[in-house]
N, C-alpha and C positions, 0 to 999 in steps of 0.2 A: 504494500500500500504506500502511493507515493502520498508524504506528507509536507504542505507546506509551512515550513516553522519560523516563528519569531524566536531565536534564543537570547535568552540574556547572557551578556557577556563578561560575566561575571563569575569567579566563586565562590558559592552560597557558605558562608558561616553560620551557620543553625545555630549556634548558642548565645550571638549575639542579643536578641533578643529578649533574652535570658537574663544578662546580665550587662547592665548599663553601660558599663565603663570597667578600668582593670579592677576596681575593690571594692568601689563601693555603687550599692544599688538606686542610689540618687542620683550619681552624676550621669553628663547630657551626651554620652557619645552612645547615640542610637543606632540601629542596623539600617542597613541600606535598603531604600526605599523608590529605587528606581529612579532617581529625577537628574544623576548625574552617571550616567555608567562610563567615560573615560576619565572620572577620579578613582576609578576603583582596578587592581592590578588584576589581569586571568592571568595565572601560571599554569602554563601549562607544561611543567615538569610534575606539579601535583595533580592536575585534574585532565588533563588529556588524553588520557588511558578509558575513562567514563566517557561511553558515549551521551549517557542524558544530560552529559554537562558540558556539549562539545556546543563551539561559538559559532556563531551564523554570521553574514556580515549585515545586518541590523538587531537591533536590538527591542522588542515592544516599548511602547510608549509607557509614562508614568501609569498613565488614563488609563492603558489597556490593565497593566500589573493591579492597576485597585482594585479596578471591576472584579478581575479576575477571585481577587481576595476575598471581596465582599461577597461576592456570586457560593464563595466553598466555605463562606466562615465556619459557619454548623458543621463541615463536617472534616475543617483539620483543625491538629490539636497543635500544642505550644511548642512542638519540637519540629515542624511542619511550617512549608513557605513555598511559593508559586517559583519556579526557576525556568517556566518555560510557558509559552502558548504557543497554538497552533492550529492546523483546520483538518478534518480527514479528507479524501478525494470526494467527500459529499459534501464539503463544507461544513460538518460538523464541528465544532469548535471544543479542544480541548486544552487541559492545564497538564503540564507535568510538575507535580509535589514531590521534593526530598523533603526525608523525614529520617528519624532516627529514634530507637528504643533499647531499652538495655533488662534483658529478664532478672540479670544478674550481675553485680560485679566483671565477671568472668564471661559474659555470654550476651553483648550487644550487636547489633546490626544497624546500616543503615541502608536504605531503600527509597526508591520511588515508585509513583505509584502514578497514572495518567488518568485525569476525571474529567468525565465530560460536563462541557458549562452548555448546553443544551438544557439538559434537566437529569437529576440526581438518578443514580439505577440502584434501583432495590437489593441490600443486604451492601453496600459500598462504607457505610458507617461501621459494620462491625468489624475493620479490621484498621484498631487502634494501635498506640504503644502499649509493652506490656503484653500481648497478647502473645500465645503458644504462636510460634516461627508458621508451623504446617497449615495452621487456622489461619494467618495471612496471607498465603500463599493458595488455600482453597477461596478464599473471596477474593484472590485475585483473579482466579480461571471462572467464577461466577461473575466478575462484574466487569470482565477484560483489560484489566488493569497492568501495567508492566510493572515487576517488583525485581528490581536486583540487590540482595543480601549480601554482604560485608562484613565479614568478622573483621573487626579492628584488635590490635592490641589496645590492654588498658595501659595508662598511665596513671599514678599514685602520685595526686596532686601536692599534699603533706610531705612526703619524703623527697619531693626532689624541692619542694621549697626550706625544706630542712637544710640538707644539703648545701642550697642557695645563700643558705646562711652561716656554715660550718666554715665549709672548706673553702671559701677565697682565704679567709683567713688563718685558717689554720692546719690547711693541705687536706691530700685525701686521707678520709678517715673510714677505710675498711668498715670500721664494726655499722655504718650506717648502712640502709638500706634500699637504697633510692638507687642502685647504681643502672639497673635496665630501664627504669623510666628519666633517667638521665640522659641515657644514650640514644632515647626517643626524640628526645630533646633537641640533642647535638645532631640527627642525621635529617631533626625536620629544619634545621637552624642551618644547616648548608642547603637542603636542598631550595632555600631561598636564596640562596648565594649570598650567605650571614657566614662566613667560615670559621668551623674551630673543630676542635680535635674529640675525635667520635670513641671517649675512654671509660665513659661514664664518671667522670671527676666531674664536680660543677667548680672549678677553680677561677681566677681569673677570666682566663679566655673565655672559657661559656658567659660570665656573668658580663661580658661589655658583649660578647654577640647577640646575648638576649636584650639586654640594655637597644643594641644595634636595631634590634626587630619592635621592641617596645616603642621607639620613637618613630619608625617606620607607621607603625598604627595612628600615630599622633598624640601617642602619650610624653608628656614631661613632667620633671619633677618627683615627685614620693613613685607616680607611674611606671618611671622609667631609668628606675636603678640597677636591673638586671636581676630584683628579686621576683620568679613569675606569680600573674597575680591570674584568677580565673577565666577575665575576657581575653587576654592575649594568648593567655595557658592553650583557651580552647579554640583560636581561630588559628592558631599554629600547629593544631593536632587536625584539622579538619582533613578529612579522608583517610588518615595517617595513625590517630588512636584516640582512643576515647578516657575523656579525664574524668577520673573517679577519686572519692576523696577529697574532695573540695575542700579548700577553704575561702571564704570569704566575712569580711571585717567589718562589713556591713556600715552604713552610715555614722558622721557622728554624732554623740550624746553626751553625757556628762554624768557624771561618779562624784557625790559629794562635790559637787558647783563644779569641779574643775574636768575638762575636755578630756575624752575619750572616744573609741570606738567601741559600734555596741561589742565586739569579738568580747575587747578587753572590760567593758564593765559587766557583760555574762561570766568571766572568769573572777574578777572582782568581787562579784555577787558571792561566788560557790566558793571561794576563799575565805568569803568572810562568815558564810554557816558552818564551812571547817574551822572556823578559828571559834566562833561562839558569840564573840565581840565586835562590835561595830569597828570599822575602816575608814581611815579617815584621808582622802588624799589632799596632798599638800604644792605638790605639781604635778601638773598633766601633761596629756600626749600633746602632740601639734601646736608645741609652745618653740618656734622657733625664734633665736635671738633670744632666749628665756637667760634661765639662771645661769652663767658662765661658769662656772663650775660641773654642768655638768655635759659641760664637750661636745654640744649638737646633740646628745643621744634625746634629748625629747621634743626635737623639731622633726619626726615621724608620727607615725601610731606605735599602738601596743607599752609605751611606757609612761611610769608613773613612781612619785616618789611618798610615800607613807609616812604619816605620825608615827613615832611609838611613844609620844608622850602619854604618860599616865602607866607605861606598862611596863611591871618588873624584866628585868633580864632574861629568867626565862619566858617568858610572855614574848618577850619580842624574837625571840629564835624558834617558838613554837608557830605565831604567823608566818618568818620565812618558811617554817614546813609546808604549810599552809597555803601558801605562794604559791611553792615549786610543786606541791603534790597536782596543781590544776593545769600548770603549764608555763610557769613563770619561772625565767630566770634572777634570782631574788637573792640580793645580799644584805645583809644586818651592814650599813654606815656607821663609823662613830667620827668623831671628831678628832683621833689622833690619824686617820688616815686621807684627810685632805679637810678644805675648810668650808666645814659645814657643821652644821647639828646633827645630833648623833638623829638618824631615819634609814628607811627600809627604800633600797630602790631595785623598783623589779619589770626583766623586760617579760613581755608575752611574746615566749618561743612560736616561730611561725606565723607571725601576722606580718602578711604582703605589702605595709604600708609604712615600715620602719626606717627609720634612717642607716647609713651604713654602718655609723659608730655603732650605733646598735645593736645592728647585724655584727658586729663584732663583739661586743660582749657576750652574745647568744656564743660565738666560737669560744670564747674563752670559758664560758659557763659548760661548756659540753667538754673541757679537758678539764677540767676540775681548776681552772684562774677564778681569779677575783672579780674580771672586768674593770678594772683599774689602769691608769698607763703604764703603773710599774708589771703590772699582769703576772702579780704574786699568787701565791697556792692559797684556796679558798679558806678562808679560816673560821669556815660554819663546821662550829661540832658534829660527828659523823651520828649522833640520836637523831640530828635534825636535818639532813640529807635525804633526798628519794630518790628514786633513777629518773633519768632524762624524758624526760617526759611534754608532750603538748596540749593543749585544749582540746581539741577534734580525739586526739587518745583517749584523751579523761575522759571526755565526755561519750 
């Protein structure tokens, strides 16, 4: 059947949608909406191989892609977007939908599906995300639908932003576990011609290629430090693996008046039912140009620095447990170790929104340092130590 097709010229990022920008779910960078397709790059080193996603030399109009939208709303779902129109040899007018579903961790696919905008064919709705593989593939042959499945590898969004955060600064570190969704990383990061070495190390080189691909998106700033955050995570994985384990740090709010993300005042929260005693913070996250003493590390997210007035000695080494049991890299301050008042300052391991200094105390927190410039051995009593641990773990 000869088809006349409008394709869009484009590669579809399904999870944009999803999520607004690289961290947080309120910021303005939206998905692509048809109204400029030569601001937007087709590679075809990733998507040329897919015929449903092969480029025409036009492209449908904005007008056409709405209609189109509006015409299928009812019957796609949020993982689901128009990538194609077109007519049959009757002139019947059709949509080609990519979509993507995952049964399990271990067991996603992604597919398209062709709907006719004439008028809807009975039993085309029951085959959503989520659903048994065979059951989508039987209401394709009842409702003639093209379905091409995709086993992606997964990527483990947590461990390679772990990672992200260890080893620029403190080399590779075997005992971590991110090193295949690293190297997921590293071969979708060249095959954009972002080059660095495909080792599964996130060292240096990966973290200024990522940085490289970050600012590519149009991200700057906390965006675009080479720590991956879930919108770039997952338009870098498109066609190539599916990101699982997410984290995201969600908009900001405030913990005792002072500036946080919600990641970091959910963890805040559950620290402070382990602890029994109210928490009182004294500096917040995204306080850049704040207190110079403490080195840029709270012109990111995820840190914060704690009262312990009012609370005995042990009391205040029982909160750093307290801290680090939820995912906080947390050390007891006093006053003979730089000039401040004796306080607790603790970073949230694994929040995408940190500063570098930061991200480098999380490295020295994970080899048993201080996070200090002299980057002495940590001198929290080992009663009040837990293993290495994150938020998305705890929780």
């Amino acid at each position: 059947m000869k088809l006349r097709t409008l394709a869009v010229t484009v590669a579809l990022t399904m999870s944009v949608s999803l999520y607004a920008c690289e961290n947080h779910a309120d910021a303005s960078h939206g998905h692509w909406d048809g109204s400029d397709p030569s601001a937007q790059a087709f590679d075809p080193s990733v998507d040329a191989s897919h015929d449903w996603l092969a480029a025409a030399a036009a492209g449908p109009s904005t007008a056409d892609l709405v209609a189109a939208r509006e015409a299928l709303a009812a019957r796609l779902t949020a993982d689901e977007d128009v990538i194609e129109i077109g007519y049959d040899a009757d002139e019947t007018p059709w949509a080609l939908v990519l979509g993507g579903y995952c049964e399990a961790d271990d067991n996603c696919v992604q597919y398209t599906r062709r709907l006719s905008l004439a008028q809807p064919v009975e039993g085309s709705d029951e085959a959503g995300p989520g659903e048994d593989l065979a059951k989508q593939r039987q209401v394709t042959q009842d409702d003639g639908l093209s379905i091409y499945p995709k086993a992606l590898p997964n990527l483990h969004m947590a461990y390679v932003v772990i990672q992200a955060q260890v080893e620029p600064f403190r080399g590779n570190q075997p005992g971590l576990n991110g090193d295949p969704s690293v190297k997921l990383v590293q071969q979708a990061l060249n095959a954009k011609n972002i080059s660095t070495t495909v080792d599964g190390w996130y060292g240096n080189g990966t973290t200024a290629a990522y940085a490289t691909w970050q600012r590519r998106l149009g991200f700057t700033g906390l965006d675009a430090t080479g720590i991956p955050g879930p919108t770039s995570l997952t338009s870098l994985g498109q066609n190539r693996f599916v990101v699982t384990n997410r984290i995201t740090v969600g908009s900001r709010t405030t913990f005792s008046g002072k500036a946080v993300n919600q990641r970091t005042r959910s963890m805040l929260l559950e620290a402070q039912r382990l602890f029994g005693r109210s928490i009182t913070v004294t500096q917040g996250s995204y306080n850049a140009g704040g207190v110079s003493a403490s080195a840029g590390t709270h012109g990111g997210g995820g840190v914060v620095d704690i009262s312990v007035s009012g609370l005995s000695e042990t009391q205040r080494w029982q909160l750093v447990r307290s801290l680090r049991r939820v995912g906080f890299a947390a050390w007891y301050r006093t006053p003979s170790q730089g000039p401040w008042n004796a306080h607790i300052h603790a970073v949230a391991i694994g929040d995408t929104d940190m500063s570098l200094s930061a991200r480098n105390q999380v490295a020295d927190y994970y080899v048993g340092k201080n996070g200090l410039a002299n980057h002495a051995a940590d001198n929290t009593p080992s009663a009040y130590r837990v293993a290495f641990t994150w938020w998305e773990k705890y929780n």
